[in-house]
C-alpha positions as a Python dict, from the first residue, in 0.01 Angstrom:
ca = {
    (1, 'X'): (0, 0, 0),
    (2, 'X'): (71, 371, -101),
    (3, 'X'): (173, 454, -429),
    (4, 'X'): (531, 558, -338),
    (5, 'X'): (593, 183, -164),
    (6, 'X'): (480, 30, -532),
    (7, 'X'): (723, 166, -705),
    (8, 'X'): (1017, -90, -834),
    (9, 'X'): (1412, 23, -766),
    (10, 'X'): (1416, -69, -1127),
    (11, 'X'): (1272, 229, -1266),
    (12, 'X'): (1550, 400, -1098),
    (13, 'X'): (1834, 546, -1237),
    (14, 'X'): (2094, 490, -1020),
    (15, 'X'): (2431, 774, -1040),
    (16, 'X'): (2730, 659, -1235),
    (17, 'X'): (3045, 855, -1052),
    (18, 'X'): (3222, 1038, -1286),
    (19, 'X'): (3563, 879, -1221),
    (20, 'X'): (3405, 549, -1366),
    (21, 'X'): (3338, 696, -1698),
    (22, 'X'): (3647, 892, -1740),
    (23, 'X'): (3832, 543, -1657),
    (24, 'X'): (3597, 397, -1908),
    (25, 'X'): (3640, 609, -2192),
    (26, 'X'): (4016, 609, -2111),
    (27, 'X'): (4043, 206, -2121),
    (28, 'X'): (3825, 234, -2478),
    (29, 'X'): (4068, 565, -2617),
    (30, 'X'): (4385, 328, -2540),
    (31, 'X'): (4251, -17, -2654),
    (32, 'X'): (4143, 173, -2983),
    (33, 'X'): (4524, 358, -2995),
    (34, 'X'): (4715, -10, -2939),
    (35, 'X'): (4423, -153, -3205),
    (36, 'X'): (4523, 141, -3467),
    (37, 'X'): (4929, 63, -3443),
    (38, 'X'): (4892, -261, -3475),
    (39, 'X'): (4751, -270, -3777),
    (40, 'X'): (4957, -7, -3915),
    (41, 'X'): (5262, -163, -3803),
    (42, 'X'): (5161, -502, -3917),
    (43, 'X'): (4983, -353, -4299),
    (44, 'X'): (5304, -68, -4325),
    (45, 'X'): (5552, -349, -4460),
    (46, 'X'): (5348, -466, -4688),
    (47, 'X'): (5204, -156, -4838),
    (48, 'X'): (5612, -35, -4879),
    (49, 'X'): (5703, -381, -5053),
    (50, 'X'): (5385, -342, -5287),
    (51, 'X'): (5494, -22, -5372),
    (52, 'X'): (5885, -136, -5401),
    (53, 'X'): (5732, -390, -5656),
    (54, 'X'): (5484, -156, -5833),
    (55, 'X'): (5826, 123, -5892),
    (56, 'X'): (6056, -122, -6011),
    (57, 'X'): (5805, -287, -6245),
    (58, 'X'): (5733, 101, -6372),
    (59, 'X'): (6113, 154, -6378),
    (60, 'X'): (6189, -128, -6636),
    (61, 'X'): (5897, -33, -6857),
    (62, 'X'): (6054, 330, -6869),
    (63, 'X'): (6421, 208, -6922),
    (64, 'X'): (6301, -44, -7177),
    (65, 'X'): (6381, -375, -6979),
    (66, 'X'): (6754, -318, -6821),
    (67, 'X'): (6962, -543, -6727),
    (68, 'X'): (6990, -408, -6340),
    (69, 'X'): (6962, -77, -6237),
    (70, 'X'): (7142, 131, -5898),
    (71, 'X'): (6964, 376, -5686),
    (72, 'X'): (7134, 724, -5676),
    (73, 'X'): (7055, 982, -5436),
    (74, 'X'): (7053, 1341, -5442),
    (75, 'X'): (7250, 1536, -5257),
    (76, 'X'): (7415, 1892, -5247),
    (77, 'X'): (7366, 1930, -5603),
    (78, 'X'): (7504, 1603, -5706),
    (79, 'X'): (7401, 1235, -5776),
    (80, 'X'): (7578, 977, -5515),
    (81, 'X'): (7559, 596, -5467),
    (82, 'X'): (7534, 614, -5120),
    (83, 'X'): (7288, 847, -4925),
    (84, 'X'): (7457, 1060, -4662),
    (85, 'X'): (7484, 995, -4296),
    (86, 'X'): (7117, 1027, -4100),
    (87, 'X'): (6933, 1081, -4415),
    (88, 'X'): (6581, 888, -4479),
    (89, 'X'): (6626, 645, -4725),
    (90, 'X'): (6221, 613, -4819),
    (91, 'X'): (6212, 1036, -4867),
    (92, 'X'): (6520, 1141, -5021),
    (93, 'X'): (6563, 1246, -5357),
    (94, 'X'): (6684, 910, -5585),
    (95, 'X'): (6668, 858, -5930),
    (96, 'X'): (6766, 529, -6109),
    (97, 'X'): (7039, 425, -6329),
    (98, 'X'): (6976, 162, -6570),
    (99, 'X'): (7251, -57, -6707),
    (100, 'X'): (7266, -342, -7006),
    (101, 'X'): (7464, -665, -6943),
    (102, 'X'): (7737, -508, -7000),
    (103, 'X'): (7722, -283, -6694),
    (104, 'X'): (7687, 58, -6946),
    (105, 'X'): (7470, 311, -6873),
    (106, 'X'): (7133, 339, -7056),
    (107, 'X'): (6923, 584, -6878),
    (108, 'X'): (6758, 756, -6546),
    (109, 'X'): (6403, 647, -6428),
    (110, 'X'): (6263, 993, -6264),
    (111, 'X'): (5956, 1032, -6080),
    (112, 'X'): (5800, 1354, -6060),
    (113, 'X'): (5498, 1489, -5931),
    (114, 'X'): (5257, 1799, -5973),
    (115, 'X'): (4889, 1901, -5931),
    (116, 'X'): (4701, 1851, -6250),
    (117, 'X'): (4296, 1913, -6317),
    (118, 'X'): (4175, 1716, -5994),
    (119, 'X'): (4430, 1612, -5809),
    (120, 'X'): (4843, 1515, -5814),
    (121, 'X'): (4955, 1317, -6118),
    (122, 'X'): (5272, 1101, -6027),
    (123, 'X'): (5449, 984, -6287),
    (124, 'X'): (5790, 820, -6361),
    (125, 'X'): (5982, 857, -6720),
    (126, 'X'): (6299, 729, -6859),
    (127, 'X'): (6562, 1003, -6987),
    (128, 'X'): (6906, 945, -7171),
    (129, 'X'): (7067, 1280, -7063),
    (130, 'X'): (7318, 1223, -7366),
    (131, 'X'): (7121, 1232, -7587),
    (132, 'X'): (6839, 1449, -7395),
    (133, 'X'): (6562, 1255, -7487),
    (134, 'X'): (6310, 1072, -7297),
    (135, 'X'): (6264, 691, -7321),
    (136, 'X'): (5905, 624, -7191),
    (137, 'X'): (5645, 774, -6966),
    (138, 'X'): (5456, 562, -6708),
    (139, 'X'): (5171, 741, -6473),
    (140, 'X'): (5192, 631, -6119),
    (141, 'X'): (4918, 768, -5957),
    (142, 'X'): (4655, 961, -6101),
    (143, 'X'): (4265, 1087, -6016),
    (144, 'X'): (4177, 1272, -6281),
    (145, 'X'): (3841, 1297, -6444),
    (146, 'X'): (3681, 965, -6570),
    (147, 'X'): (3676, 967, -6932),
    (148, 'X'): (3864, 1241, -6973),
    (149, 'X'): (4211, 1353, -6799),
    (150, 'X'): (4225, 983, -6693),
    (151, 'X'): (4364, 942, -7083),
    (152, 'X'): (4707, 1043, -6976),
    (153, 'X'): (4776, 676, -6897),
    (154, 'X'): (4440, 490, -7082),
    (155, 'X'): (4549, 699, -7400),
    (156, 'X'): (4796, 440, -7609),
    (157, 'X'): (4929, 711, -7833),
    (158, 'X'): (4940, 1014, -7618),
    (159, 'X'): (5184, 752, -7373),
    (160, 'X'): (5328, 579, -7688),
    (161, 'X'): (5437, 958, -7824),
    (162, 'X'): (5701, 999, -7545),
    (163, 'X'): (5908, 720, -7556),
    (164, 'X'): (6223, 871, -7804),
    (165, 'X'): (6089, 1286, -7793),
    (166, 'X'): (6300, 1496, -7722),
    (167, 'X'): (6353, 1704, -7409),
    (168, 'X'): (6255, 1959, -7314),
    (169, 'X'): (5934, 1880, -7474),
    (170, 'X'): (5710, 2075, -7629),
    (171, 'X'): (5314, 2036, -7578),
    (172, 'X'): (5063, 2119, -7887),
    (173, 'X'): (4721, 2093, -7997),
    (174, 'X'): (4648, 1760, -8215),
    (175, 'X'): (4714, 1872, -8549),
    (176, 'X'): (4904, 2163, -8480),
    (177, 'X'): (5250, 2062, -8463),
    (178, 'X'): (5534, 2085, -8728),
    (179, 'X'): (5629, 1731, -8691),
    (180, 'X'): (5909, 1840, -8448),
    (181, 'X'): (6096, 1569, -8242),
    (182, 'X'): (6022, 1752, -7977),
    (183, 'X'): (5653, 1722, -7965),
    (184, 'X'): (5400, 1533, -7828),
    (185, 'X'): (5013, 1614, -7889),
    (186, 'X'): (4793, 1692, -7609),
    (187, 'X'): (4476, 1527, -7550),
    (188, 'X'): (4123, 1739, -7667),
    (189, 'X'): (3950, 1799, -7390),
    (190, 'X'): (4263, 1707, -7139),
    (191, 'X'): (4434, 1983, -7198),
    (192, 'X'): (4494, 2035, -6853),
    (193, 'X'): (4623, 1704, -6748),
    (194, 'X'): (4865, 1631, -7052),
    (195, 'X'): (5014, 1961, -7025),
    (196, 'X'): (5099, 1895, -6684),
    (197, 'X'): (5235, 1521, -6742),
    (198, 'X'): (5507, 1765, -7005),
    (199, 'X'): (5559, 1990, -6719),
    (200, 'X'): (5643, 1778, -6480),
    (201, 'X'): (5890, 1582, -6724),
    (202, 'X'): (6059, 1897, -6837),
    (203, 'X'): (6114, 2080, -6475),
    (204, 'X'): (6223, 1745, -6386),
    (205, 'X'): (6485, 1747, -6641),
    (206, 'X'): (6561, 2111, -6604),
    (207, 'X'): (6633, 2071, -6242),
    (208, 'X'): (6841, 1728, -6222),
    (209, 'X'): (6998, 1771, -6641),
    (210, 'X'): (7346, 1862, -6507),
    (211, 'X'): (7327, 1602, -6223),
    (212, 'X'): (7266, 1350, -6510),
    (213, 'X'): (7517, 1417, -6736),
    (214, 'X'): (7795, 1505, -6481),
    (215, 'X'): (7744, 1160, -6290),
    (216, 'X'): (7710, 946, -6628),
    (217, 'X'): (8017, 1145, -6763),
    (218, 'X'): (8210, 1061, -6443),
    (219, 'X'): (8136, 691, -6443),
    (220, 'X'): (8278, 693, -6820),
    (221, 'X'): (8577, 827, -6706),
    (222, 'X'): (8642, 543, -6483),
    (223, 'X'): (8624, 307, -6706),
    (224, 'X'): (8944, 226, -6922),
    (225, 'X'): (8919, 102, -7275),
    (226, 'X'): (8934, -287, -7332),
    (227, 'X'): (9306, -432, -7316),
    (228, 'X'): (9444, -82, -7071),
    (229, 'X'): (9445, -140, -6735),
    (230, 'X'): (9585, -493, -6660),
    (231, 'X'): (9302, -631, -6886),
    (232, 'X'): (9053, -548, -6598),
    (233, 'X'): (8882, -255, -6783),
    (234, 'X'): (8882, -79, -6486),
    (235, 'X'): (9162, 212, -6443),
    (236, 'X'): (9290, 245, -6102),
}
Protein backbone atom coordinates (compact mmCIF):
# COMPACT_ATOMS: atom_id res chain seq x y z
CA UNK A 1 0.00 0.00 0.00
CA UNK A 2 1.66 3.43 -0.86
CA UNK A 3 2.00 5.96 1.59
CA UNK A 4 -0.54 8.39 0.07
CA UNK A 5 -3.46 5.41 0.20
CA UNK A 6 -2.57 5.18 4.24
CA UNK A 7 -3.42 8.26 4.98
CA UNK A 8 -6.92 8.70 7.10
CA UNK A 9 -9.65 11.51 5.70
CA UNK A 10 -9.40 12.37 9.31
CA UNK A 11 -6.31 14.19 9.27
CA UNK A 12 -8.00 16.33 6.80
CA UNK A 13 -9.22 19.57 7.17
CA UNK A 14 -12.10 19.79 5.32
CA UNK A 15 -13.25 23.83 3.96
CA UNK A 16 -15.87 25.56 6.01
CA UNK A 17 -17.76 28.01 3.27
CA UNK A 18 -17.69 31.29 4.38
CA UNK A 19 -21.46 31.89 4.29
CA UNK A 20 -21.65 29.25 7.20
CA UNK A 21 -19.59 31.25 9.51
CA UNK A 22 -20.94 34.60 8.78
CA UNK A 23 -24.51 32.88 9.51
CA UNK A 24 -22.86 31.51 12.57
CA UNK A 25 -21.43 34.42 14.08
CA UNK A 26 -24.66 36.28 13.10
CA UNK A 27 -27.04 33.64 15.02
CA UNK A 28 -24.34 34.04 18.21
CA UNK A 29 -24.22 38.35 17.75
CA UNK A 30 -28.24 38.20 17.94
CA UNK A 31 -28.78 35.47 20.62
CA UNK A 32 -26.16 37.52 22.74
CA UNK A 33 -28.21 41.09 21.73
CA UNK A 34 -31.88 39.39 22.79
CA UNK A 35 -29.71 37.77 26.01
CA UNK A 36 -28.36 41.49 26.91
CA UNK A 37 -32.13 43.21 26.77
CA UNK A 38 -33.52 40.84 28.56
CA UNK A 39 -31.77 41.20 31.38
CA UNK A 40 -31.71 44.81 31.25
CA UNK A 41 -35.27 45.03 30.76
CA UNK A 42 -36.05 42.53 33.40
CA UNK A 43 -32.95 44.11 36.22
CA UNK A 44 -33.95 48.08 34.92
CA UNK A 45 -37.20 48.10 37.24
CA UNK A 46 -35.68 47.03 39.93
CA UNK A 47 -32.50 48.99 39.94
CA UNK A 48 -35.06 52.38 39.46
CA UNK A 49 -37.30 51.19 42.52
CA UNK A 50 -34.00 50.57 44.64
CA UNK A 51 -32.96 53.80 43.85
CA UNK A 52 -36.69 55.40 44.36
CA UNK A 53 -36.28 53.77 47.89
CA UNK A 54 -32.61 54.70 48.55
CA UNK A 55 -33.73 58.89 47.55
CA UNK A 56 -36.67 58.98 49.58
CA UNK A 57 -35.02 57.33 52.57
CA UNK A 58 -32.06 60.17 51.96
CA UNK A 59 -34.83 62.76 51.51
CA UNK A 60 -36.42 62.28 55.04
CA UNK A 61 -33.05 62.16 56.76
CA UNK A 62 -32.33 65.67 55.10
CA UNK A 63 -35.85 67.16 55.87
CA UNK A 64 -35.70 65.75 59.37
CA UNK A 65 -38.57 63.07 59.08
CA UNK A 66 -41.63 65.00 57.17
CA UNK A 67 -44.74 64.24 57.22
CA UNK A 68 -45.08 63.76 53.15
CA UNK A 69 -43.27 65.50 50.74
CA UNK A 70 -44.35 66.61 46.66
CA UNK A 71 -42.04 66.43 43.77
CA UNK A 72 -41.55 69.82 41.97
CA UNK A 73 -40.03 70.19 38.71
CA UNK A 74 -38.06 72.74 37.12
CA UNK A 75 -38.99 74.48 34.45
CA UNK A 76 -38.42 77.91 32.62
CA UNK A 77 -37.03 79.35 35.63
CA UNK A 78 -39.71 78.27 37.94
CA UNK A 79 -40.72 75.37 40.33
CA UNK A 80 -44.13 73.52 39.08
CA UNK A 81 -46.15 70.54 40.42
CA UNK A 82 -46.61 69.10 37.28
CA UNK A 83 -43.77 68.50 34.65
CA UNK A 84 -44.55 69.90 31.22
CA UNK A 85 -45.93 68.10 28.26
CA UNK A 86 -43.20 65.39 26.63
CA UNK A 87 -40.73 65.99 29.31
CA UNK A 88 -38.78 62.85 31.01
CA UNK A 89 -39.93 62.42 34.27
CA UNK A 90 -36.61 60.23 35.53
CA UNK A 91 -34.14 63.34 34.02
CA UNK A 92 -35.73 66.50 34.69
CA UNK A 93 -34.77 68.87 37.14
CA UNK A 94 -37.09 68.14 40.62
CA UNK A 95 -36.49 69.10 43.93
CA UNK A 96 -38.68 68.09 46.96
CA UNK A 97 -40.97 69.85 49.19
CA UNK A 98 -41.37 68.62 52.58
CA UNK A 99 -44.50 69.25 54.61
CA UNK A 100 -45.51 68.56 58.56
CA UNK A 101 -49.01 67.18 59.34
CA UNK A 102 -50.25 70.10 58.93
CA UNK A 103 -49.57 70.34 55.20
CA UNK A 104 -46.89 73.57 55.89
CA UNK A 105 -43.91 73.79 54.23
CA UNK A 106 -40.62 72.77 55.96
CA UNK A 107 -37.98 72.54 53.41
CA UNK A 108 -36.42 71.43 49.79
CA UNK A 109 -34.40 68.12 49.49
CA UNK A 110 -31.74 69.06 46.55
CA UNK A 111 -29.45 66.80 44.95
CA UNK A 112 -26.48 68.08 43.40
CA UNK A 113 -23.57 66.74 41.86
CA UNK A 114 -19.85 67.69 40.97
CA UNK A 115 -16.40 66.11 40.38
CA UNK A 116 -14.45 65.97 43.57
CA UNK A 117 -10.68 64.33 44.16
CA UNK A 118 -11.47 60.90 42.29
CA UNK A 119 -14.51 60.90 40.96
CA UNK A 120 -18.37 62.64 41.16
CA UNK A 121 -19.69 63.15 44.68
CA UNK A 122 -23.64 63.09 44.65
CA UNK A 123 -25.14 64.37 47.36
CA UNK A 124 -28.63 65.50 48.53
CA UNK A 125 -29.20 68.35 51.41
CA UNK A 126 -32.17 69.86 53.01
CA UNK A 127 -32.54 73.84 52.70
CA UNK A 128 -35.24 76.19 54.35
CA UNK A 129 -34.96 79.03 51.75
CA UNK A 130 -36.65 81.33 54.52
CA UNK A 131 -34.52 81.16 56.57
CA UNK A 132 -31.47 80.26 54.07
CA UNK A 133 -30.08 77.66 55.97
CA UNK A 134 -29.44 74.13 55.30
CA UNK A 135 -31.09 71.29 57.30
CA UNK A 136 -28.83 68.19 56.70
CA UNK A 137 -26.39 66.82 54.20
CA UNK A 138 -26.57 63.17 53.02
CA UNK A 139 -23.80 61.81 50.32
CA UNK A 140 -25.34 59.71 47.67
CA UNK A 141 -22.73 58.42 45.80
CA UNK A 142 -19.24 58.84 46.37
CA UNK A 143 -15.57 57.10 45.32
CA UNK A 144 -13.28 58.98 46.87
CA UNK A 145 -10.06 57.87 48.43
CA UNK A 146 -10.29 55.12 51.19
CA UNK A 147 -9.45 56.59 54.39
CA UNK A 148 -9.40 59.78 53.36
CA UNK A 149 -11.98 61.87 51.06
CA UNK A 150 -14.34 58.92 51.82
CA UNK A 151 -14.83 61.04 55.36
CA UNK A 152 -17.30 63.30 53.71
CA UNK A 153 -20.03 60.80 54.65
CA UNK A 154 -17.91 58.31 57.37
CA UNK A 155 -16.97 61.71 59.16
CA UNK A 156 -19.92 62.18 62.02
CA UNK A 157 -19.04 65.77 62.66
CA UNK A 158 -17.95 67.08 59.36
CA UNK A 159 -21.89 65.66 58.23
CA UNK A 160 -23.30 66.57 61.71
CA UNK A 161 -21.83 70.43 61.10
CA UNK A 162 -24.36 71.10 58.25
CA UNK A 163 -27.53 70.39 59.49
CA UNK A 164 -28.72 74.30 60.78
CA UNK A 165 -25.40 76.39 58.86
CA UNK A 166 -26.14 78.80 57.12
CA UNK A 167 -26.12 79.29 53.36
CA UNK A 168 -24.15 80.12 51.42
CA UNK A 169 -21.62 78.36 53.42
CA UNK A 170 -18.41 79.07 54.04
CA UNK A 171 -15.52 76.28 54.05
CA UNK A 172 -12.36 76.67 56.58
CA UNK A 173 -9.49 74.95 57.92
CA UNK A 174 -10.23 73.09 61.43
CA UNK A 175 -9.42 75.62 63.82
CA UNK A 176 -9.54 78.49 61.75
CA UNK A 177 -12.94 79.72 61.81
CA UNK A 178 -14.53 82.62 63.86
CA UNK A 179 -17.31 80.53 65.09
CA UNK A 180 -19.51 81.93 62.24
CA UNK A 181 -22.95 80.26 61.53
CA UNK A 182 -21.93 80.03 58.40
CA UNK A 183 -19.13 77.63 58.69
CA UNK A 184 -18.41 74.27 58.51
CA UNK A 185 -14.69 72.84 58.95
CA UNK A 186 -13.10 70.96 56.27
CA UNK A 187 -11.55 67.72 56.73
CA UNK A 188 -7.28 67.64 57.03
CA UNK A 189 -6.15 65.91 54.42
CA UNK A 190 -9.74 66.06 52.40
CA UNK A 191 -9.50 69.23 51.54
CA UNK A 192 -10.46 68.53 48.21
CA UNK A 193 -13.53 66.52 48.71
CA UNK A 194 -15.23 68.66 51.57
CA UNK A 195 -14.70 71.74 49.70
CA UNK A 196 -16.49 70.37 46.94
CA UNK A 197 -19.50 68.77 49.07
CA UNK A 198 -19.80 73.15 50.09
CA UNK A 199 -19.63 73.85 46.48
CA UNK A 200 -21.98 71.87 45.28
CA UNK A 201 -24.52 72.93 48.18
CA UNK A 202 -23.94 76.59 47.61
CA UNK A 203 -24.17 76.71 43.52
CA UNK A 204 -27.07 74.62 44.20
CA UNK A 205 -28.63 77.21 46.27
CA UNK A 206 -27.34 80.05 44.21
CA UNK A 207 -28.94 78.71 41.14
CA UNK A 208 -32.53 77.42 42.40
CA UNK A 209 -32.66 80.35 45.80
CA UNK A 210 -35.28 82.46 43.95
CA UNK A 211 -37.15 79.36 42.65
CA UNK A 212 -37.40 78.41 46.39
CA UNK A 213 -38.58 81.27 47.91
CA UNK A 214 -40.91 82.46 45.05
CA UNK A 215 -42.79 78.96 44.98
CA UNK A 216 -42.94 78.64 48.98
CA UNK A 217 -44.06 82.38 49.05
CA UNK A 218 -46.77 81.60 46.47
CA UNK A 219 -48.19 78.56 48.22
CA UNK A 220 -48.50 80.95 51.44
CA UNK A 221 -50.44 83.16 49.62
CA UNK A 222 -53.00 80.62 48.90
CA UNK A 223 -53.65 79.78 51.97
CA UNK A 224 -56.22 81.95 54.03
CA UNK A 225 -55.91 82.38 57.75
CA UNK A 226 -58.02 79.97 60.03
CA UNK A 227 -61.87 81.04 60.29
CA UNK A 228 -61.62 83.30 56.42
CA UNK A 229 -62.67 81.52 53.70
CA UNK A 230 -65.89 79.55 54.57
CA UNK A 231 -63.85 77.86 57.40
CA UNK A 232 -62.01 75.81 54.65
CA UNK A 233 -58.63 77.64 55.05
CA UNK A 234 -58.32 77.66 51.61
CA UNK A 235 -59.11 81.15 49.71
CA UNK A 236 -60.71 80.73 46.44
Amino acid sequence: MSADASRSPAGERADVPSWRLITTLAVAGALAGLLIVGVFQWAQPQILEHRALVLSDAIQSVLGGPDHYRTLFVSDGRLVAEPPAGVDTIQAEKVYLGYDEQDRPLGYAIVGAQPGFQDVIQLIFGYDAGADRVLGMQILESKETPGLGDKIFKDEAFVAAFVGVAAPIRGVKEGAGHGGDDEVDMITGATISSRTVIDIINRRVEGLGAMLKDYVAAEAGSVAPAGQAGGAGVSP
